[in-house]
RORO-482942 format. One line per 4 residues: for each residue x, y, z of N, C-alpha, C. Coordinates in Angstrom, 1 decimal, always signed. Layout:
X Y Z X Y Z X Y Z | ...
This chain:
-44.1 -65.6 +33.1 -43.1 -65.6 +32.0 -43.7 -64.8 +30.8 | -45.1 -64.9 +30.4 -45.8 -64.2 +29.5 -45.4 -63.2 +29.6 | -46.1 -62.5 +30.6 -45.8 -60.8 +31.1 -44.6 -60.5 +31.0 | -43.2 -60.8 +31.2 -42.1 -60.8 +31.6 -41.8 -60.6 +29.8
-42.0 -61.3 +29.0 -42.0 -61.7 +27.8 -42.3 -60.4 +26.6 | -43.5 -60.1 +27.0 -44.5 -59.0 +26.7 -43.7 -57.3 +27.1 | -43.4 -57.4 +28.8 -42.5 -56.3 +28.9 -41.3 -56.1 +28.3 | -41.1 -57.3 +27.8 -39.0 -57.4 +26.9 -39.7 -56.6 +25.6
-40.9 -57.0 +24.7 -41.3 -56.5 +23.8 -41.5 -55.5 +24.0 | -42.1 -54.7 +24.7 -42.5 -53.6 +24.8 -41.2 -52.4 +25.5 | -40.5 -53.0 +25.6 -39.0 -52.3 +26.0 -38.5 -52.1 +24.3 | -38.2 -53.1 +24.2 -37.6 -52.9 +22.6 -38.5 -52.2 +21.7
-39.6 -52.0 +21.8 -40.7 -51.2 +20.8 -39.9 -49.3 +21.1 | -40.3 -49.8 +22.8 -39.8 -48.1 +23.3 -38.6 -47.7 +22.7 | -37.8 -48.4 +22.6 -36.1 -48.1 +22.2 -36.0 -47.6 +20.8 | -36.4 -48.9 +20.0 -37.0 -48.8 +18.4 -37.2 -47.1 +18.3
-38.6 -47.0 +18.9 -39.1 -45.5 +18.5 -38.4 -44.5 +18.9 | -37.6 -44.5 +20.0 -37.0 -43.0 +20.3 -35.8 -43.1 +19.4 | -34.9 -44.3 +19.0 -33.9 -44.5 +18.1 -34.1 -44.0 +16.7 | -35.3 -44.0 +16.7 -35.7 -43.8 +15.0 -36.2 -42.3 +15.2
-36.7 -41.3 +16.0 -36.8 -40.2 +16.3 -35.5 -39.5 +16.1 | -34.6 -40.3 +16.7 -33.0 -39.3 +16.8 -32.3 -39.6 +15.6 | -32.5 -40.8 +15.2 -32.1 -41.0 +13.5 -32.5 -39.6 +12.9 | -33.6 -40.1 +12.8 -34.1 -38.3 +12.1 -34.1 -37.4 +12.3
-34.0 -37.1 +13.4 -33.7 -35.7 +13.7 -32.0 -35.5 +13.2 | -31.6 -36.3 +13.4 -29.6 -35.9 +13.1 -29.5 -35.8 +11.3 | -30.3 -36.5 +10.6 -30.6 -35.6 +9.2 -31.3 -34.3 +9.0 | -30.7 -33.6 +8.0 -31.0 -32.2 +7.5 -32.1 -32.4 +6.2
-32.0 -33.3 +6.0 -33.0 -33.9 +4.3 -32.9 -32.2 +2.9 | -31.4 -31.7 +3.1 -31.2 -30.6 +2.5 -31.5 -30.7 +0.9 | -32.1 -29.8 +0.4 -32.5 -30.1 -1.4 -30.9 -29.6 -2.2 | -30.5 -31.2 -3.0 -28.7 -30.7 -3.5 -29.3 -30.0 -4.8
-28.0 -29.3 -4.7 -27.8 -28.9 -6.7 -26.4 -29.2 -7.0 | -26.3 -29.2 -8.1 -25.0 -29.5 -9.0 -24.1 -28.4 -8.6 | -24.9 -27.5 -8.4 -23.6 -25.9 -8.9 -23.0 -26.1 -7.3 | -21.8 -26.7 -7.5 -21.0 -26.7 -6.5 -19.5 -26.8 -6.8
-18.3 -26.8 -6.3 -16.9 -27.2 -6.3 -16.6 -28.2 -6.4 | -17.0 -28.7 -5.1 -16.9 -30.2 -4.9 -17.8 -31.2 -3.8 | -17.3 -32.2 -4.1 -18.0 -33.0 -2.8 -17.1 -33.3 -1.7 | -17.4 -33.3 -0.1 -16.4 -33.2 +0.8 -17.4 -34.3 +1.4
-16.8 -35.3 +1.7 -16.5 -36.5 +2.1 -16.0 -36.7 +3.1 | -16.5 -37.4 +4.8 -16.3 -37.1 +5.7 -16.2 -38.6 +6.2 | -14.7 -39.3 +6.1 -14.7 -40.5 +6.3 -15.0 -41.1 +7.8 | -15.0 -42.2 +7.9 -15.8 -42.8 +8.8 -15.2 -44.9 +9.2
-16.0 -44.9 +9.5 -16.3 -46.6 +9.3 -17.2 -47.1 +8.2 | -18.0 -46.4 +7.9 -19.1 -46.9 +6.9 -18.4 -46.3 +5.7 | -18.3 -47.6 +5.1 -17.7 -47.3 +3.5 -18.8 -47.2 +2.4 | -20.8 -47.5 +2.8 -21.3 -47.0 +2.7 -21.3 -45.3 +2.5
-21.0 -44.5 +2.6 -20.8 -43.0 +3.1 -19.8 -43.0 +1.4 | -18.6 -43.7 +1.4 -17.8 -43.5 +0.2 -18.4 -43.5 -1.1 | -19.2 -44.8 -1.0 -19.8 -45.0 -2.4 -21.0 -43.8 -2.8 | -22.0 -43.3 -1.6 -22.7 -42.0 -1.7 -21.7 -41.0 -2.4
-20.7 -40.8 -1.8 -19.9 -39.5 -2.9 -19.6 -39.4 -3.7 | -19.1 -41.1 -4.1 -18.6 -41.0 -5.2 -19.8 -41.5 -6.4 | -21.0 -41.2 -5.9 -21.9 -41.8 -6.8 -22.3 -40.2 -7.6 | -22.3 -39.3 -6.2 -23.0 -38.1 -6.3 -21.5 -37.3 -7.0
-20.4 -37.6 -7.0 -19.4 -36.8 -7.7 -19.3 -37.1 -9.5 | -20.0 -39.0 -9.4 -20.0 -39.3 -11.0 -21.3 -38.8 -11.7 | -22.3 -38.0 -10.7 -23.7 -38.0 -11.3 -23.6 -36.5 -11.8 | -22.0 -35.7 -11.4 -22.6 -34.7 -12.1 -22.4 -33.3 -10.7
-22.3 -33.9 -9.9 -21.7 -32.9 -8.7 -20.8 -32.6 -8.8 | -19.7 -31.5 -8.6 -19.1 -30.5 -8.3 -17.7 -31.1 -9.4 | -16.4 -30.4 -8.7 -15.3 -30.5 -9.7 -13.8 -31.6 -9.4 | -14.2 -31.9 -7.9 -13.3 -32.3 -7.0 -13.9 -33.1 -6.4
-13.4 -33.9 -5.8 -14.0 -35.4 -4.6 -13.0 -35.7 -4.0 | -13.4 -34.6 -2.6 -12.3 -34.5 -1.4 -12.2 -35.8 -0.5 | -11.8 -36.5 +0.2 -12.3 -37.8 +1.6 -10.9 -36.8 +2.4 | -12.0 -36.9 +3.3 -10.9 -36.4 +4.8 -11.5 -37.5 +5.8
-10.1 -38.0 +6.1 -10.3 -39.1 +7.4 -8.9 -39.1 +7.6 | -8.3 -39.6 +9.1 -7.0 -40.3 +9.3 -7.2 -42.1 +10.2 | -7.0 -41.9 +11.3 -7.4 -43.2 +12.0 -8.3 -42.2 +13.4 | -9.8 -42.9 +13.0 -9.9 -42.6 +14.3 -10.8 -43.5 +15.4
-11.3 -42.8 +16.5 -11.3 -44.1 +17.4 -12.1 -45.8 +17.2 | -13.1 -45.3 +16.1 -13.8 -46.9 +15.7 -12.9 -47.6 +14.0 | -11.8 -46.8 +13.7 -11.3 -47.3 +12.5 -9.8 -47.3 +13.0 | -9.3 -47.1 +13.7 -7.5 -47.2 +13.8 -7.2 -48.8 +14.3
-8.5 -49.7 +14.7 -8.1 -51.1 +14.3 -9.2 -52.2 +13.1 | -9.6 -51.2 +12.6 -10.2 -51.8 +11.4 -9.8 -51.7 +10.2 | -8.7 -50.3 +9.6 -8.6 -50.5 +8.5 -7.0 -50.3 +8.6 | -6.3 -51.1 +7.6 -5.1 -50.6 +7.8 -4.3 -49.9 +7.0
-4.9 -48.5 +7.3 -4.4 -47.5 +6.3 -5.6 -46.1 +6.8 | -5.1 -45.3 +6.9 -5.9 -44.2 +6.9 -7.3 -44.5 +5.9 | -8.9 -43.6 +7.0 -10.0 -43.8 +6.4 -9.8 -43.3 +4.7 | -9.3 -42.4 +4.3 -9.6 -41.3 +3.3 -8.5 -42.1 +2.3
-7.7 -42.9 +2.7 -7.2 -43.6 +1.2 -8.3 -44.8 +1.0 | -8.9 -45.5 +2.2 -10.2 -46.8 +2.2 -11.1 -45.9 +1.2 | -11.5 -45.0 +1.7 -12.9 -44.3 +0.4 -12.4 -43.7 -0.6 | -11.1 -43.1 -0.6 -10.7 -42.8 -2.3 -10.6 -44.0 -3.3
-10.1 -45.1 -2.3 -9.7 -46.7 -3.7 -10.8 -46.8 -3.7 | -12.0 -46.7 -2.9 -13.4 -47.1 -3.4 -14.2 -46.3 -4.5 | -13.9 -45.0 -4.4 -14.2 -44.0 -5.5 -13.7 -44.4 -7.0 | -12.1 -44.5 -6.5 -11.2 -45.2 -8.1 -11.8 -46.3 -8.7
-12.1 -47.6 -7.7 -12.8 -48.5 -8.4 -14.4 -48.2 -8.6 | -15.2 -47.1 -8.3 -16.5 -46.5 -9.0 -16.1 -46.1 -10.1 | -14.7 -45.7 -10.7 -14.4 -44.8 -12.2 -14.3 -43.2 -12.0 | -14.2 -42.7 -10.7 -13.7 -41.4 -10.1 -12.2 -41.3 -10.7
-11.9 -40.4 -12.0 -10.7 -40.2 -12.0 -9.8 -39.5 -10.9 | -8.6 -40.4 -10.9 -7.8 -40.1 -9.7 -7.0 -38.4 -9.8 | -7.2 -37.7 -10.7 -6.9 -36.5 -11.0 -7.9 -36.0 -10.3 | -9.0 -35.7 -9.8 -10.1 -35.5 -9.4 -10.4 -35.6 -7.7
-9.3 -36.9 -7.1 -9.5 -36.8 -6.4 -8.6 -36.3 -5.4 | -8.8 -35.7 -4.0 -8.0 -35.1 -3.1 -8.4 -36.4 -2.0 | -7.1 -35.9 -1.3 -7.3 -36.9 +0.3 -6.1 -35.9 +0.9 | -7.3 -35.9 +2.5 -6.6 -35.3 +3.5 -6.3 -36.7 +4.4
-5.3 -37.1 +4.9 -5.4 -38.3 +5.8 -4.9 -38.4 +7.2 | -4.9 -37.0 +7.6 -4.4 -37.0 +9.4 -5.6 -36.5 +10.4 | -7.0 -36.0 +10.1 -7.8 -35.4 +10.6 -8.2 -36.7 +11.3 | -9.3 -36.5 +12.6 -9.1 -37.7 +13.8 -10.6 -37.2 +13.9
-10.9 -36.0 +14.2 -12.5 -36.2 +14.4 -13.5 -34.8 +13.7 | -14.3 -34.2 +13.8 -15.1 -33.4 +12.8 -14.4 -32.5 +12.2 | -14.0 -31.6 +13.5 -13.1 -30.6 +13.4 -12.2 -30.4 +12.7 | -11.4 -31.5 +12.6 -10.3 -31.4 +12.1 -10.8 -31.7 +10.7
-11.7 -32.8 +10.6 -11.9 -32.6 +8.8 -12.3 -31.4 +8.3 | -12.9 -30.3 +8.8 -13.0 -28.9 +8.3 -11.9 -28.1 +8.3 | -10.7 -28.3 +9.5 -9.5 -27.3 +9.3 -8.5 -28.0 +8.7 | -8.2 -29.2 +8.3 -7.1 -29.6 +7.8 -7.4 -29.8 +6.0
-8.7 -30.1 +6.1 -9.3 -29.8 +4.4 -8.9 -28.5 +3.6 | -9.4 -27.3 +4.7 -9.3 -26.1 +4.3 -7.6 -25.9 +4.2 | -6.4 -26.4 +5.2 -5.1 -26.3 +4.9 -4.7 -27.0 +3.4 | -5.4 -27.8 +2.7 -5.1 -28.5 +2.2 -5.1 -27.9 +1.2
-6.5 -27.4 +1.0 -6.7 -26.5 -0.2 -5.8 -25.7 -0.9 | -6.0 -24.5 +0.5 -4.6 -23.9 +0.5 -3.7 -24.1 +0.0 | -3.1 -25.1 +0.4 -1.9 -25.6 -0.1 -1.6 -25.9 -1.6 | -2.7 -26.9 -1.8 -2.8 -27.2 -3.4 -3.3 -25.5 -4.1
-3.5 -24.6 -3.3 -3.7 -23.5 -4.3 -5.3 -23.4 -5.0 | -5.9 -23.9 -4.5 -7.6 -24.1 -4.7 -8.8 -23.5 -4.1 | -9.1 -22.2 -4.6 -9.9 -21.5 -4.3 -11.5 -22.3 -4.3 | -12.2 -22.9 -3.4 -13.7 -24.0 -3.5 -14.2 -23.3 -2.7
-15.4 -22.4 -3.5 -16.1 -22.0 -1.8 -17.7 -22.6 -1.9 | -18.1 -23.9 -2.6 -19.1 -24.0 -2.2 -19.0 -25.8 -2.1 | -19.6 -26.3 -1.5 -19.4 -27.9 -0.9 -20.6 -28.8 -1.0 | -20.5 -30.0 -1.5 -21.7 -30.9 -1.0 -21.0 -31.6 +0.3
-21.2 -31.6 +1.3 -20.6 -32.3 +2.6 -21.5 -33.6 +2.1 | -20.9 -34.5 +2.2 -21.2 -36.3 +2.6 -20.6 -36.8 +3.5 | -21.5 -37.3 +4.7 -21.9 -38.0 +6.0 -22.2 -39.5 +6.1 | -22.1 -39.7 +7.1 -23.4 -40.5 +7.9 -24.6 -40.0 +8.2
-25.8 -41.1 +7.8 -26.9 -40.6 +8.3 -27.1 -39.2 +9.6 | -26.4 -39.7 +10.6 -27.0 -39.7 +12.0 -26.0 -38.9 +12.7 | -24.9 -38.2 +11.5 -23.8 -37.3 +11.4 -24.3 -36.0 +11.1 | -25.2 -36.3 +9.7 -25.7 -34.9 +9.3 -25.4 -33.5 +9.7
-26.2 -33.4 +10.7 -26.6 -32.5 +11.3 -25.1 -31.5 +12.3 | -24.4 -33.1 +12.8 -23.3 -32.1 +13.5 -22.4 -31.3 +12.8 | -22.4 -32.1 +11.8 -21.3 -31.8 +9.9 -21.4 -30.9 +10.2 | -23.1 -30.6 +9.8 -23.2 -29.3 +9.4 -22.8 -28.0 +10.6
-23.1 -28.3 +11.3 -23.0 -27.4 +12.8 -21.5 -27.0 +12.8 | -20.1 -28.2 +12.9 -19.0 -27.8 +13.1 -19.1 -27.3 +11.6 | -18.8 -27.6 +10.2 -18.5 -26.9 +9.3 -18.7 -25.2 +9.5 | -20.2 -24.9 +9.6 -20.2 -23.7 +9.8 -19.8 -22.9 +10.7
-19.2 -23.5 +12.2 -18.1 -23.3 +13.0 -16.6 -22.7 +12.4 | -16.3 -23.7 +11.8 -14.4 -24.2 +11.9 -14.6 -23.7 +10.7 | -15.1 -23.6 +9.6 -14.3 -23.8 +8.0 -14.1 -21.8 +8.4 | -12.9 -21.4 +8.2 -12.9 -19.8 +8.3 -13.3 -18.5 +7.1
-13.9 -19.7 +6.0 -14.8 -18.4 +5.4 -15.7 -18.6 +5.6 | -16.7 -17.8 +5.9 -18.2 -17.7 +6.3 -18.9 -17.6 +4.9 | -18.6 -17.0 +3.7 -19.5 -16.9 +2.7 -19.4 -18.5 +1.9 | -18.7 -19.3 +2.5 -18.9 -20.9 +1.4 -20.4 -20.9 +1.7
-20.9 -22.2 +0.9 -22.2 -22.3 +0.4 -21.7 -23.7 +0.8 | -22.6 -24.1 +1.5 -22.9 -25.8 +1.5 -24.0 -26.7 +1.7 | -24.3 -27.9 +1.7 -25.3 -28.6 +1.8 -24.8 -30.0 +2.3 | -25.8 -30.7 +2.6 -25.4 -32.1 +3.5 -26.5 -32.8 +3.4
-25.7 -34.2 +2.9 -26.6 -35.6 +2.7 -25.7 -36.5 +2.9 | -26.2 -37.7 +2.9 -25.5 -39.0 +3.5 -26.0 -39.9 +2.7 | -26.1 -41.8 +2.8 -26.5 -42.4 +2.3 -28.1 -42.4 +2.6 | -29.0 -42.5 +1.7 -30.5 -42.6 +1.6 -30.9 -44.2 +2.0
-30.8 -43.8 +3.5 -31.3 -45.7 +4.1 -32.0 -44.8 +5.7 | -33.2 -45.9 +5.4 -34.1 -45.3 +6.6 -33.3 -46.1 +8.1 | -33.5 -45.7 +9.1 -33.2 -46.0 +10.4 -33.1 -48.1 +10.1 | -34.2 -48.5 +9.9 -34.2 -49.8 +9.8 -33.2 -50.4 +8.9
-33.1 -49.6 +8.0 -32.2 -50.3 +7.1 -30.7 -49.7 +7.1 | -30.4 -49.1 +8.4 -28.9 -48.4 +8.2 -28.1 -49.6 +9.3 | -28.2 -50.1 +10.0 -27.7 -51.0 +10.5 -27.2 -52.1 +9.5 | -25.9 -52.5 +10.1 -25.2 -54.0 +9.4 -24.2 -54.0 +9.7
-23.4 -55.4 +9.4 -22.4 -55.7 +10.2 -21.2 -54.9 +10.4 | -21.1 -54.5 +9.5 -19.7 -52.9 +10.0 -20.3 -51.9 +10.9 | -21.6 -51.4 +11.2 -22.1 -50.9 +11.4 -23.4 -51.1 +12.3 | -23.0 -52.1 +13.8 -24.1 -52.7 +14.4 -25.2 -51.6 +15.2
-25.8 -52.1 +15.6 -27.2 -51.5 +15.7 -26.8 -50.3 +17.2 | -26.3 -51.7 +18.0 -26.1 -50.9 +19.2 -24.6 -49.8 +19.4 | -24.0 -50.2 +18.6 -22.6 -49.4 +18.2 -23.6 -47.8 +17.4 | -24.8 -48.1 +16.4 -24.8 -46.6 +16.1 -25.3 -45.8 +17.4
-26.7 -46.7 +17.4 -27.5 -45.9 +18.7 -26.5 -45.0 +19.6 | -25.6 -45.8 +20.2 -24.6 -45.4 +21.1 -23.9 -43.9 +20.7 | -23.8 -44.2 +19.5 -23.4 -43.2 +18.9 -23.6 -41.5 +18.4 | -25.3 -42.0 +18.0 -26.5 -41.1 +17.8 -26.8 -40.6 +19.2
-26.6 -41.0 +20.3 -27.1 -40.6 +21.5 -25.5 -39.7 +21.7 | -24.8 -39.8 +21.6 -23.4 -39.2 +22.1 -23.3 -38.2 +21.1 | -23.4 -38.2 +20.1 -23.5 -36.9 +19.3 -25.0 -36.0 +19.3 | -25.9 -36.1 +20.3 -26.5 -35.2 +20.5 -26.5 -34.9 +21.5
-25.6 -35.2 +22.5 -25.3 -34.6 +23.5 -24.4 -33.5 +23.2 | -23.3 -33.7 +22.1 -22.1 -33.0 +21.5 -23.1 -32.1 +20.9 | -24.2 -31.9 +19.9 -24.9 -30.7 +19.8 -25.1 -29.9 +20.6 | -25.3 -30.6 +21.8 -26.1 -29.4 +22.3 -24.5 -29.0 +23.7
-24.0 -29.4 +23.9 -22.9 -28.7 +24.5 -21.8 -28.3 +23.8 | -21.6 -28.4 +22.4 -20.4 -28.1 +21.7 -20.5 -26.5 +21.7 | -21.5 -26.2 +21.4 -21.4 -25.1 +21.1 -20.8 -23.8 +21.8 | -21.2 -24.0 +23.3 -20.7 -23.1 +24.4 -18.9 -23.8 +24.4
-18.4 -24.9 +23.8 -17.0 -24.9 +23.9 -16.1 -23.9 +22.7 | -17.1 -23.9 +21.6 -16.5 -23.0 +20.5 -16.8 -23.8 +19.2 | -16.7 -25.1 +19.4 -16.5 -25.9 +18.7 -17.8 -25.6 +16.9 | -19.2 -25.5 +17.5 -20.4 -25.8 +16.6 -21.1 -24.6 +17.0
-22.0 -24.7 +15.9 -22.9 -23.3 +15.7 -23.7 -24.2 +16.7 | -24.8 -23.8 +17.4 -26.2 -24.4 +18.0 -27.1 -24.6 +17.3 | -27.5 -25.8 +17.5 -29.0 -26.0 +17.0 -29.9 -26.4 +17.7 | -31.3 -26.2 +17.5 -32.4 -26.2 +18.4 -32.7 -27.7 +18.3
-32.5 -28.3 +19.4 -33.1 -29.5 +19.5 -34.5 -29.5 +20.5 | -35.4 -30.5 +19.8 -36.4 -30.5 +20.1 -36.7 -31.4 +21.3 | -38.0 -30.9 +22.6 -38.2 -31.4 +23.9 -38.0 -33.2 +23.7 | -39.0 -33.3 +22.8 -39.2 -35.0 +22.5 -37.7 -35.6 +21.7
-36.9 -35.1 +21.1 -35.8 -35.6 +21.1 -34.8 -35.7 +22.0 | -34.7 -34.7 +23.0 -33.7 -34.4 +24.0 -34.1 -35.6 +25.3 | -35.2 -35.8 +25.1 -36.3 -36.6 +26.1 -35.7 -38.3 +25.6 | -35.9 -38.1 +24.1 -35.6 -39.7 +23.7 -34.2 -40.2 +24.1
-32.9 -39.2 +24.0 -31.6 -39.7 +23.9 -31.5 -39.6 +25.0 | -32.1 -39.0 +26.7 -32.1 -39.3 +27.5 -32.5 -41.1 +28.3 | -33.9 -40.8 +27.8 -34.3 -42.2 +28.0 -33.5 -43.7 +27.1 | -32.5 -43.4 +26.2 -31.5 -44.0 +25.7 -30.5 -44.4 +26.8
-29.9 -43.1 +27.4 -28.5 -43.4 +27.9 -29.0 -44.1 +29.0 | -30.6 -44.0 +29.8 -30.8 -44.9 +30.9 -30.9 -45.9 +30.8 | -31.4 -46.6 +29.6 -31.5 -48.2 +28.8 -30.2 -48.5 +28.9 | -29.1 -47.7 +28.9 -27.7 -48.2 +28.8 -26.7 -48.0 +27.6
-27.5 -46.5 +26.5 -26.5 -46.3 +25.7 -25.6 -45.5 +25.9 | -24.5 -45.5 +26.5 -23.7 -44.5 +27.0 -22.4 -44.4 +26.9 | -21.9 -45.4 +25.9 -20.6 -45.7 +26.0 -20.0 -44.1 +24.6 | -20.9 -43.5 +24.3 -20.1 -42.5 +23.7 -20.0 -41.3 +23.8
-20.7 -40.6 +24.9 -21.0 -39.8 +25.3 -19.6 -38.7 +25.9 | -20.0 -37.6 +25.2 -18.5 -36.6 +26.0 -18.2 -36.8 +27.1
């Protein structure tokens, strides 16, 4: 029973560490500046992610505080209302004037928050070519990948941060442990094949990461996987 006991620990130590490797690797840890347009907001389930924008839009970042979300597959029975009006009322009750703020509310997954953003603009007649993107931690990195993909001017200027919570502390009840993992392992799979679909620029993922979210999906995280 000891031993048996000992190996459950030391299963979960393994998991622990390759989870916390791919945490960080899926951040960019990019250095912001002020001199920007706006902040683009990339809604979600974590309303965590809302309050980051609109903290970084009251501190002095850019001119606009975009949220693009519609319903998608972990929020179309959690919230009832499109993601991007859940994080705009959360910005309004931060003191984000509602003049200030934009919402796109039909985009479904990355992609679409970079081409229906950009229609939007358009539309409203708003020339923005430089962006702070706001994420999820463990999003970072694809943000950034499809943006520089899909958004169709090449000369925007952008940068990408998310909420500042280390792997231990990003878990919680809207947001359980084994729901991210699952998650983080399926969007590095989407790194590294998106790109031959058209979808994302490539990025170089490293042997010991590609190794970790492997030895993930055989523990049994797999439920998100392309």
């Amino acid at each position: 029973m000891a031993a048996t006991s000992e190996h459950n620990l030391q299963k979960a130590a393994d998991v622990s560490n390759d989870v916390e490797l791919l945490y960080n690797y899926h951040q960019l840890h990019m250095p912001l500046s002020k001199d920007i347009d706006a902040v683009f907001c990339l809604c979600s389930l974590d309303t965590r992610v809302a309050q980051r924008a609109a903290q970084l839009f009251l501190d002095g970042y850019g001119n606009y505080l975009i949220f693009s979300g519609g319903a998608g597959k972990l929020t179309q029975d959690r919230f009832d209302e499109p993601e991007a009006f859940v994080f705009a009322n959360i910005a309004l009750r931060m003191g984000v004037p509602e003049e200030k703020v934009l919402v796109e509310p039909l985009s479904t997954n990355t992609g679409e928050n970079v081409r229906f953003t950009y229609a939007l603009l358009r539309e409203k007649g708003l020339l923005l070519n430089s962006f702070l993107l706001v994420q999820k931690p463990y999003m970072e990195r694809r943000t950034y990948a499809t943006f520089k993909k899909q958004w169709p001017d090449p000369s925007t200027r952008i940068m990408v941060t998310s909420p500042q919570l280390k792997w231990n502390e990003y878990p919680n009840g809207d947001n359980p442990e084994d729901l991210v993992i699952n998650i983080a392992v399926g969007d590095l799979i989407r790194i590294r094949e998106y790109p031959s679909k058209g979808f994302q620029i490539p990025q170089d993922i490293p042997d010991d990461v590609w190794e970790a979210a492997q030895r993930l999906v055989r523990a049994g995280y797999n439920s998100h996987l392309p």
